[in-house]
C-alpha positions as CSV (number, residue, x, y, z in Angstrom):
1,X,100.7,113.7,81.9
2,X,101.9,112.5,85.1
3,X,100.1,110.4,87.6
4,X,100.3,112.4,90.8
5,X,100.0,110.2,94.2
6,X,100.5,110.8,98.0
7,X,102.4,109.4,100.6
8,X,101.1,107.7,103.7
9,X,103.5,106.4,106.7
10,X,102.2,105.0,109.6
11,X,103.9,105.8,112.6
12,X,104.1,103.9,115.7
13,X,106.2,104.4,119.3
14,X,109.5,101.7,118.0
15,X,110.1,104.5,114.8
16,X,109.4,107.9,116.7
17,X,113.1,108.4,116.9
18,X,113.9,107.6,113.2
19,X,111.4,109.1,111.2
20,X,112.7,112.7,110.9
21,X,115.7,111.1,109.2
22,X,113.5,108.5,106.9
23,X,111.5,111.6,106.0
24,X,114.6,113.2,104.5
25,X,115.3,110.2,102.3
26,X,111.7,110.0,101.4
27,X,111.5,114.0,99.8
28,X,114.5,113.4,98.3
29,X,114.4,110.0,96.5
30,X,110.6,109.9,95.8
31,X,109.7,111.0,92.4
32,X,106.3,112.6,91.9
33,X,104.6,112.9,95.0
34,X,102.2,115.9,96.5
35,X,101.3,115.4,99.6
36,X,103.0,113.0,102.6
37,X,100.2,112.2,105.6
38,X,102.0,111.1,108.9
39,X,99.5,108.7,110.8
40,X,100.7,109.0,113.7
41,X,100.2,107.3,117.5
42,X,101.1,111.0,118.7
43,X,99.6,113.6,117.0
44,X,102.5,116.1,118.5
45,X,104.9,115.2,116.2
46,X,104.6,117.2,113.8
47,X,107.6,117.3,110.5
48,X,108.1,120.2,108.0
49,X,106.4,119.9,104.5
50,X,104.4,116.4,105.9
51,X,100.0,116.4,107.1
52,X,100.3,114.8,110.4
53,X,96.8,112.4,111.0
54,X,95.9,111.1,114.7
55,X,95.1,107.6,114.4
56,X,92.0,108.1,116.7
57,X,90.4,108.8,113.5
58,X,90.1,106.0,112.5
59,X,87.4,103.2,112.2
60,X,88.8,101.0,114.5
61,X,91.1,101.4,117.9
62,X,93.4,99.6,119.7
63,X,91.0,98.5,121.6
64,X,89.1,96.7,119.0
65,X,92.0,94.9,118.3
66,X,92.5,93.4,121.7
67,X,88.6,92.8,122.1
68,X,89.2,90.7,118.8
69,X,92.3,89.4,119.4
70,X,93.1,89.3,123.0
71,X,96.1,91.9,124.4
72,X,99.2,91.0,122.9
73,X,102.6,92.3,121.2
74,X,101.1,92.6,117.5
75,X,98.2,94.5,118.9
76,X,100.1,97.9,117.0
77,X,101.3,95.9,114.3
78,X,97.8,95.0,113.0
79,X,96.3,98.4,113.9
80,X,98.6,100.1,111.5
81,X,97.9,97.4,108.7
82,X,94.5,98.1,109.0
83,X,95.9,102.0,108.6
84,X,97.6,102.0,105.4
85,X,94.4,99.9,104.2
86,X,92.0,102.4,105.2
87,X,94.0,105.9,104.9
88,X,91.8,106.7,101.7
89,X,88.5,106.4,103.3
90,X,89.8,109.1,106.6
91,X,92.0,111.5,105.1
92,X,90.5,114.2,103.8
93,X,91.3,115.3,100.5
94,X,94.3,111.9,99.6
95,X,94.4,111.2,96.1
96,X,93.3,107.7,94.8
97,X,96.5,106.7,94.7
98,X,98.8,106.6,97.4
99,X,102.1,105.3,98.3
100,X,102.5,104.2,101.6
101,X,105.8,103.9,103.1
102,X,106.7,101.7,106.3
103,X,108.2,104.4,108.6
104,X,111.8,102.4,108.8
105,X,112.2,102.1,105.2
106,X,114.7,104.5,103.2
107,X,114.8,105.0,99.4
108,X,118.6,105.7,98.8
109,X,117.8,106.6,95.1
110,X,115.1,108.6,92.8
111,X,112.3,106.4,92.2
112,X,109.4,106.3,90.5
113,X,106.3,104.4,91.0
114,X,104.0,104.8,87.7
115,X,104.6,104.3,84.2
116,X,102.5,104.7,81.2
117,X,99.9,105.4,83.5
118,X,100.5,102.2,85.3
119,X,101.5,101.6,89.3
120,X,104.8,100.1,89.8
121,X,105.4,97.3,92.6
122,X,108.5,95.4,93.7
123,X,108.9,91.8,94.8
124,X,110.0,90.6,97.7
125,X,110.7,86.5,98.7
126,X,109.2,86.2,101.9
127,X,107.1,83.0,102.1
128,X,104.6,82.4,105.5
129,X,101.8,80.1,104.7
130,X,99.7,82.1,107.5
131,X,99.2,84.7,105.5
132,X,97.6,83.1,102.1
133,X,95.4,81.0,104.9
134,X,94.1,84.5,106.1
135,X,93.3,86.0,103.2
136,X,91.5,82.7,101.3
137,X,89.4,82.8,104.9
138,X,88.4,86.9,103.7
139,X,87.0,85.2,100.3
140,X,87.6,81.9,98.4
141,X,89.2,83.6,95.4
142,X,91.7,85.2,97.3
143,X,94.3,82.3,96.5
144,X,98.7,83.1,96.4
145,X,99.4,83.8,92.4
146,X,103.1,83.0,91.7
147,X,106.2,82.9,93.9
148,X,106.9,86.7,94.4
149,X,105.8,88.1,97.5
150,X,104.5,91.5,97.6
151,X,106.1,91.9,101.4
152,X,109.0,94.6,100.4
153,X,108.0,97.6,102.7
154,X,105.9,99.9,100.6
155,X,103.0,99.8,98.5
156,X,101.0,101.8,96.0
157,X,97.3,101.4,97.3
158,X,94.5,102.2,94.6
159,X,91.3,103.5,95.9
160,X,89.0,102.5,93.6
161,X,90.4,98.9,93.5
162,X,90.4,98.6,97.3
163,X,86.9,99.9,97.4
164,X,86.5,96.4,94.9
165,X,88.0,94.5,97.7
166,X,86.5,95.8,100.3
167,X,82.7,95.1,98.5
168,X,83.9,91.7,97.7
169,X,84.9,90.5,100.8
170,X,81.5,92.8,103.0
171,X,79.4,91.4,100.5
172,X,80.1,87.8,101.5
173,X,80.4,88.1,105.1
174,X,78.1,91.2,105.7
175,X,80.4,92.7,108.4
176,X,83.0,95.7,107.7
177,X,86.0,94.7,106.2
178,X,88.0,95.6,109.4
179,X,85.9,93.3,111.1
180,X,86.6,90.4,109.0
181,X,90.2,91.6,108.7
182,X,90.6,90.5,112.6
183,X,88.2,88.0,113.1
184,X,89.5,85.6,110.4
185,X,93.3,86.2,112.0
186,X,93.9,82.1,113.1
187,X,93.8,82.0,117.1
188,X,97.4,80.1,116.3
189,X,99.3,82.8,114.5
190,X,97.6,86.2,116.2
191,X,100.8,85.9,118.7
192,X,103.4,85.3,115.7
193,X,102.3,86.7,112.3
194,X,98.8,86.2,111.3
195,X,98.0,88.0,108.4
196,X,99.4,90.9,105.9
197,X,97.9,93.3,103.9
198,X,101.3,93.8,101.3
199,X,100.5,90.2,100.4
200,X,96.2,90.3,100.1
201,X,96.3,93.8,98.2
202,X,99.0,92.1,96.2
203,X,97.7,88.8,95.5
204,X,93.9,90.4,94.5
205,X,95.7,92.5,92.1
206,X,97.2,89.3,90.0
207,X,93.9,87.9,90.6
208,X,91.5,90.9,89.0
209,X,93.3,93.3,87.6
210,X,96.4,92.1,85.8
211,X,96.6,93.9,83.4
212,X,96.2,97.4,85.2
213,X,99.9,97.2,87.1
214,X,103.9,96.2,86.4
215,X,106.5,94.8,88.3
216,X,109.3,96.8,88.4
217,X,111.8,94.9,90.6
218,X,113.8,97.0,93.2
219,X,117.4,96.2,94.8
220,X,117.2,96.2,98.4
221,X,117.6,94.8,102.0
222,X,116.7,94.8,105.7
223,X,119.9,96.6,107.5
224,X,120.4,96.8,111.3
225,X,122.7,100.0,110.6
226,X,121.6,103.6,110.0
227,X,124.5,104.9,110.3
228,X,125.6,103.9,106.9
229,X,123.1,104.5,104.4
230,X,125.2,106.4,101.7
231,X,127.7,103.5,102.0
232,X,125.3,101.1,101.5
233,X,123.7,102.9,98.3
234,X,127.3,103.2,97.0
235,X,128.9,99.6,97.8
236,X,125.6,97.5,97.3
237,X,123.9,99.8,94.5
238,X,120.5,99.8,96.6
239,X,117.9,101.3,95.7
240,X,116.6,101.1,99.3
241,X,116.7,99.4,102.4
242,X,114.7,99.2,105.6
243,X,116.0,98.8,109.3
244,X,113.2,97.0,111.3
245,X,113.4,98.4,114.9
246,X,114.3,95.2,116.5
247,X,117.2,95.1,114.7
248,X,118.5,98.1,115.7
C-alpha cells in the first residue's frame, strides 16, 4: 500500500509571479500526493486543483517576529520557516505526512518520496555554523550528525515526530516552541541567517529516529534562469532545481 502525503508551499510576495508555473512542475513530477495547501501572504490567489491557506492563521504573525527580532529583511523568511513547521497543527484535515515545497523550487522529473514505507530525503552541502548554534540553544542534544546538510529545498515533515520535537524542546524551556524558535535566533545572525528548520528537523531525525528514514540523494541546482527548465533537465539530467528570487 502506498503512503499517501500532502503538499505544503509557502508563499510569500518575491514568488507571487512564479508560482502558477512551479505549480505545473509540481502536479506533474510529484508522485503520490493528494492534496497541495498554498500558505499564502494573500489569500486571493487562488490556483486550480491547490487549498489556498491565509497565513493569519497561524500561531504567530509578522508582528511577533519583529517584536522578537527587531524589523528587518528576514522578518518573512523566518515567518514562513515557522510555517512549513507548524502547517500540521492549522490545516485542517493535512495528512501526517507532508511534503513541503519552497515555492521557487521545480521537480523536472517523477519523483517519489517514500519507500518501503519509509520517507525519502536528499542532501544538500551547505555548511553555516549559525544554524547548528541555534538549534543546540533549542536543546542540548540537538548536535550536527554527519557532513550532509539537509538544506536542498523541500522536506518531508512527519507529524508525529515533530509533535516529539516540539515536547522535547517546550518541555525544557516551558515556552511554545515558536517562542523558543525566535528567541534563541543569536542577536549577530538575525540580520544574515540565523537559524533553519531543513537543518533542525533534519539533524533530530539522525539523532532519534534513524532508523525510520533513507537518503535518497537527488541531482539538482540553484539556477537564475526559468526560461530553460526542459534544457536544463535534458543537458544536466536534473532531477530539480530551484531559482531563488534574488537571482532572478
Amino acid at each position: 500500500m502506498d503512503i499517501l502525503f500532502d503538499i505544503v508551499i509557502p508563499v510569500g510576495p518575491n514568488d507571487s509571479n512564479v508560482i502558477n508555473n512551479m505549480i505545473e512542475y509540481t502536479k506533474k513530477n510529484i508522485i503520490g500526493y493528494r492534496n497541495i495547501y498554498l500558505i499564502s501572504y494573500d489569500p486571493t490567489i487562488v490556483i486550480n486543483d491547490c487549498i489556498t491557506i491565509n497565513e493569519d492563521v497561524f500561531h504567530f504573525t509578522k508582528k511577533n517576529i519583529i517584536d522578537t527580532l527587531g524589523n528587518n529583511d528576514r522578518v518573512g523568511w523566518y515567518l514562513q520557516q515557522l510555517i512549513k513547521l507548524y502547517a500540521s497543527y492549522v490545516i485542517n484535515g493535512i495528512l501526517n505526512n507532508y511534503l513541503v515545497i519552497d515555492s521557487d523550487t521545480y521537480f523536472l522529473k517523477p519523483t517519489s518520496f517514500f519507500n518501503n514505507k519509509l520517507p525519502l530525503y536528499n542532501i544538500g552541502t551547505e555548511y553555516h555554523r549559525p544554524y547548528f548554534e541555534h538549534m543546540n540553544k533549542l536543546h542540548s542534544t540537538l548536535v550536527k550528525q554527519n557532513n550532509n546538510s539537509g538544506i536542498c529545498h523541500h522536506m518531508m515533515f512527519q507529524k508525529h515526530i515533530l509533535n516529539e520535537l516540539f515536547s522535547l524542546i517546550e518541555h525544557l524551556h516551558k515556552l511554545p516552541f515558536w517562542k523558543v524558535f525566535l528567541l534563541s535566533i543569536s542577536k549577530k545572525d538575525i540580520t544574515g541567517s540565523g537559524a533553519s528548520e531543513y537543518e533542525l528537523y533534519f539533524n533530530y531525525l539522525h539523532i532519534y529516529h534513524q532508523n525510520k528514514f533513507s537518503i535518497r540523494p537527488l541531482k539538482w541546482e540553484n539556477t537564475n534562469n526559468l526560461n530553460n527548465l526542459n534544457n536544463l533537465n535534458n543537458g544536466n539530467n536534473l532531477d530539480y532545481v530551484s531559482c531563488h528570487w534574488y537571482l532572478r
